[in-house]
VEXZAZA-482932 format. One record per residue (C-alpha): residue number from 0; x, y, z. Coordinates in steps of 0.1 Angstrom, whole numbers. Layout:
<NUM; <X; Y; Z>>
...
END
This chain:
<0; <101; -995; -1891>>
<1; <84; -982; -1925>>
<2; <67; -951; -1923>>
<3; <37; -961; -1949>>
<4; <11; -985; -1952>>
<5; <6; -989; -1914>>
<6; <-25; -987; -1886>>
<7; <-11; -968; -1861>>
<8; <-22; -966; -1827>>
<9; <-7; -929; -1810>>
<10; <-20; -924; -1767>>
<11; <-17; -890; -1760>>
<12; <-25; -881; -1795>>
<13; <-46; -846; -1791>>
<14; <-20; -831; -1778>>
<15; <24; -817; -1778>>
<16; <47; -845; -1788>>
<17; <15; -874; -1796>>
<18; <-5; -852; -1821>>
<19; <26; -840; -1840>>
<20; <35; -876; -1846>>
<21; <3; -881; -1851>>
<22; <0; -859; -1878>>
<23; <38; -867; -1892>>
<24; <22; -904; -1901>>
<25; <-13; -893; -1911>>
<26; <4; -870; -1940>>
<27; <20; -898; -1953>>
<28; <-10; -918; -1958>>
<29; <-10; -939; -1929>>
<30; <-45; -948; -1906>>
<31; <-40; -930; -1875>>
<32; <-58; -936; -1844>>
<33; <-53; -916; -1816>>
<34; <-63; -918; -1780>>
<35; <-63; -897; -1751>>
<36; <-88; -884; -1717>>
<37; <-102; -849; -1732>>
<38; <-125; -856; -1760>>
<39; <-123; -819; -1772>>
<40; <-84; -824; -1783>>
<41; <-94; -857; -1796>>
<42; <-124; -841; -1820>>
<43; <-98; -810; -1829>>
<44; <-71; -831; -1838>>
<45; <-92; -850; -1863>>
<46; <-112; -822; -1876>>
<47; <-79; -810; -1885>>
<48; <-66; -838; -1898>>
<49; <-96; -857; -1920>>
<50; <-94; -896; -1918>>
<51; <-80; -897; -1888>>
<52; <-95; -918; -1861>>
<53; <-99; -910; -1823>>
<54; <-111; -936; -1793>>
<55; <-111; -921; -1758>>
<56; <-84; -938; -1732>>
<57; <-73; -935; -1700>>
<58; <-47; -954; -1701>>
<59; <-38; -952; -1659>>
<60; <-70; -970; -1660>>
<61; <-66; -1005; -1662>>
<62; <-103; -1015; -1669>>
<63; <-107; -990; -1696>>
<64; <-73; -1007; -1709>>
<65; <-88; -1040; -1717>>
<66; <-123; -1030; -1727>>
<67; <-105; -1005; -1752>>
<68; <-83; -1033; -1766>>
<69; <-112; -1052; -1774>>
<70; <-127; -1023; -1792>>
<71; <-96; -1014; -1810>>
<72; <-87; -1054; -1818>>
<73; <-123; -1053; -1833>>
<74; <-125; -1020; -1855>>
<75; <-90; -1022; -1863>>
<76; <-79; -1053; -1871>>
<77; <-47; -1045; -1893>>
<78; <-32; -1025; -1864>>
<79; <5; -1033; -1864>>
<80; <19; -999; -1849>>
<81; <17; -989; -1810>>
<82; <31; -960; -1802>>
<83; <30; -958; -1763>>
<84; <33; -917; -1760>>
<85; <8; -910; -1732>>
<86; <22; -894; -1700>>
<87; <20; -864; -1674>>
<88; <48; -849; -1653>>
<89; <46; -825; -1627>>
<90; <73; -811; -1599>>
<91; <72; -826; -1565>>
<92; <92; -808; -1535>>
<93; <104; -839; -1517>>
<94; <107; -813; -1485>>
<95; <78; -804; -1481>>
<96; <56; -821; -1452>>
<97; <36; -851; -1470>>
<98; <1; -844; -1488>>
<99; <-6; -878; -1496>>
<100; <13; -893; -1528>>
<101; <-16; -891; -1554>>
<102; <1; -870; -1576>>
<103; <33; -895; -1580>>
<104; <14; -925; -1582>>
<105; <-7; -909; -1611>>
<106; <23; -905; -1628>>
<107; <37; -941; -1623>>
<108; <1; -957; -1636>>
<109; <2; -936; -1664>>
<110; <35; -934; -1676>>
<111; <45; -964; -1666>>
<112; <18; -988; -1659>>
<113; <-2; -972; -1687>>
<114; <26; -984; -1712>>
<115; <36; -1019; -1697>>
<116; <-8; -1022; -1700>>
<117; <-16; -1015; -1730>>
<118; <15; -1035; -1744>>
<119; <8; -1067; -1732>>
<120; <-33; -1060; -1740>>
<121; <-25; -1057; -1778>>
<122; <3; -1076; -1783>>
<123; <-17; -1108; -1795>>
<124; <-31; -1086; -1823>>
<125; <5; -1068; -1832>>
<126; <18; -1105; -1833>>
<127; <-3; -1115; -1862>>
<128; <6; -1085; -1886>>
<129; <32; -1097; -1910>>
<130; <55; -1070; -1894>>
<131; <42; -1043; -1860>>
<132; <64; -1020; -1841>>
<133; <59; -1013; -1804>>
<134; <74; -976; -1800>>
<135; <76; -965; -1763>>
<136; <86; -927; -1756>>
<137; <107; -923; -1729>>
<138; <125; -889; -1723>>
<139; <163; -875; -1721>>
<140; <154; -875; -1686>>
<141; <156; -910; -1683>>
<142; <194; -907; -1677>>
<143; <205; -877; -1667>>
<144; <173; -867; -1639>>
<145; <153; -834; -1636>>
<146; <155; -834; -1598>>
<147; <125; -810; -1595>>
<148; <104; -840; -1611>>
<149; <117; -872; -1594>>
<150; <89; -894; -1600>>
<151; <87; -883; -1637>>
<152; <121; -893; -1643>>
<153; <121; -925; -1623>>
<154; <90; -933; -1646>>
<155; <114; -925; -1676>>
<156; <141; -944; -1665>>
<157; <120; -977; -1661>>
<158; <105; -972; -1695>>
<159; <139; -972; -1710>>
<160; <147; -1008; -1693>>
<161; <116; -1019; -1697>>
<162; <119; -1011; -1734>>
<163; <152; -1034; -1736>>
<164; <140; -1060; -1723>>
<165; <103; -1064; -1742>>
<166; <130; -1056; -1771>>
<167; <147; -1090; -1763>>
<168; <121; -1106; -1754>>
<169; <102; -1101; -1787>>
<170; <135; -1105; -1808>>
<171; <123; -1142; -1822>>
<172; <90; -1126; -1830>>
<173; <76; -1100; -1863>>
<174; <73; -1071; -1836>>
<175; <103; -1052; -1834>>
<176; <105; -1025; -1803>>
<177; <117; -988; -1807>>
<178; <122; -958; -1778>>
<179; <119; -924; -1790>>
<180; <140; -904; -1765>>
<181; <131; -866; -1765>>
<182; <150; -836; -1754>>
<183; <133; -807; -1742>>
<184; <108; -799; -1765>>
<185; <83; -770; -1769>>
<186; <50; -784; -1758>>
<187; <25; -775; -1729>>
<188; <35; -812; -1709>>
<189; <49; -789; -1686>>
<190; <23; -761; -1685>>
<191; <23; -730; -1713>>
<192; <56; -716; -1705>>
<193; <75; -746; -1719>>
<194; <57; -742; -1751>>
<195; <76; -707; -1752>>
<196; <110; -718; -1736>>
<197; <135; -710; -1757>>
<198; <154; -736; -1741>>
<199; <133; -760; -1753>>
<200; <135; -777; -1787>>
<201; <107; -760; -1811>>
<202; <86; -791; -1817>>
<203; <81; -788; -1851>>
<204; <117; -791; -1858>>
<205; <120; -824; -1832>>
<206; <95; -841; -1849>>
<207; <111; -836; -1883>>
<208; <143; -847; -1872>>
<209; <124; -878; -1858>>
<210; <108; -887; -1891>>
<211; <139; -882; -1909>>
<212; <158; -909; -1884>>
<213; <128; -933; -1888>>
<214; <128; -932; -1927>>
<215; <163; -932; -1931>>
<216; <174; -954; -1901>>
<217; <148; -986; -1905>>
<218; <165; -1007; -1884>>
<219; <171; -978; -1856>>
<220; <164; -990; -1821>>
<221; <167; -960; -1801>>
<222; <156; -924; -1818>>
<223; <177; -897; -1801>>
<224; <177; -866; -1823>>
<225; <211; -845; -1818>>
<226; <198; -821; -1792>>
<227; <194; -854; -1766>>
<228; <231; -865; -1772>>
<229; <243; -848; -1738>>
<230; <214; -864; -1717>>
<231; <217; -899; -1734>>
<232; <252; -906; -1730>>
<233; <258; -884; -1700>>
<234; <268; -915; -1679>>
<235; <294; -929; -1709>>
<236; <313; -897; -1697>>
<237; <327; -915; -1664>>
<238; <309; -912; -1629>>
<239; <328; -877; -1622>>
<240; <321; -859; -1656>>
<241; <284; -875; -1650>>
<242; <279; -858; -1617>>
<243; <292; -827; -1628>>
<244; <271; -824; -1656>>
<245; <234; -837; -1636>>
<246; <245; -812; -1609>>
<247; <253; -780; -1639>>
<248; <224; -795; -1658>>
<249; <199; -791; -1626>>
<250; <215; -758; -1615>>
<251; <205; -743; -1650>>
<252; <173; -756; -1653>>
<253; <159; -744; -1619>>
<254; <171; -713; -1622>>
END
């Protein structure tokens, strides 16, 4: 992927992980236009950021998907970069008596759904760019499991194979596909005590890192800064090792 002269396309852009990318691309002179469901992040984050663009999107709204593909297809016609960052997570105690199942199916339409959506909506237009990316971010999580957020992870974990396979599918084609994998990171995804965790990686320093991989590494297919490692390869450690380590890894983080 180059890192200049692109029209980039960022969901979940007012906010954590989305708006510092955002921001990463914009300062090296890129058109960024970011998306999202609260308009006041969206005004902020350009106010703070003049040139950027902004265009309100739910994307676990499927309706609002095409009618804003339209739009974007039509005021943005040189768009060649999708980065599909959008998503929510929230605990879920799989004990307790049943509320209804709103909650987890929010999180499948818009971290999953939302992607897989919005893909196939603008792929005609990233096809006829001379070169487009498709960038899904999928999570550390994705293979090694939070247990405290099941359908979070499960979300994760689909968006990492459904990520190979548009990879392959595409491979004949001038899109290529890229999955950011995070560790985590210091942002409010999780409420404001995240964006204070020491445990987490400060965001400023992830998003570095990630720039630094995407400009050095063009040809990169999967961005795992160094601080994912354990998570990402977790299961190349044998199934006893693997166990081990999700059962220490969920132990620690729940306490």
């Amino acid at each position: 992927m180059k890192t200049t002269d692109n029209t980039i396309l960022v969901t979940g852009g007012g906010s954590g992980i989305g708006r510092a990318m955002a921001e990463a691309f914009h300062r090296l002179g890129n058109q960024v236009i970011i998306t999202g469901r609260t308009q006041k992040s969206l005004n902020e984050t350009c106010a703070a950021n003049p040139g950027m663009k902004s265009v309100p999107l739910d994307v676990s709204d499927p309706k609002s998907i095409q009618s804003f593909a339209a739009q974007v297809t039509k005021e943005f016609p040189s768009l060649n970069v999708l980065i599909n960052n959008a998503g929510m997570m929230q605990p879920e105690n799989l004990l307790e008596k049943p509320n209804g199942l709103s909650g987890a199916e929010k999180t499948v339409a818009t971290n999953l759904l939302g992607p897989i959506r919005l893909t196939s909506a603008l792929l005609p237009l990233l096809k006829k760019q001379p070169r487009a990316t498709v960038m899904t971010v999928s999570s550390g999580l994705a293979f090694v499991p939070l247990a405290i957020t099941p359908t979070y992870c499960a979300t994760k974990a689909a968006i990492h194979s459904y990520t190979q396979s548009l990879r392959y599918q595409l491979k004949s084609t001038n899109v290529e596909v890229i999955e950011l994998i995070p560790p985590y990171v210091q942002t409010t995804l999780m409420g404001d005590q995240q964006a204070e965790d020491p445990r987490a990686m400060p965001l400023k320093e992830f998003i570095d890192e990630v720039m630094s991989i995407l400009q050095s590494q063009p040809d990169v297919k999967e961005v795992c800064v160094k601080k994912v490692y354990p998570l990402r390869f977790a299961t190349e450690q044998g199934q006893e090792n693997y166990e081990n380590f999700f059962n220490q890894f969920n132990d620690a983080m729940h306490s």
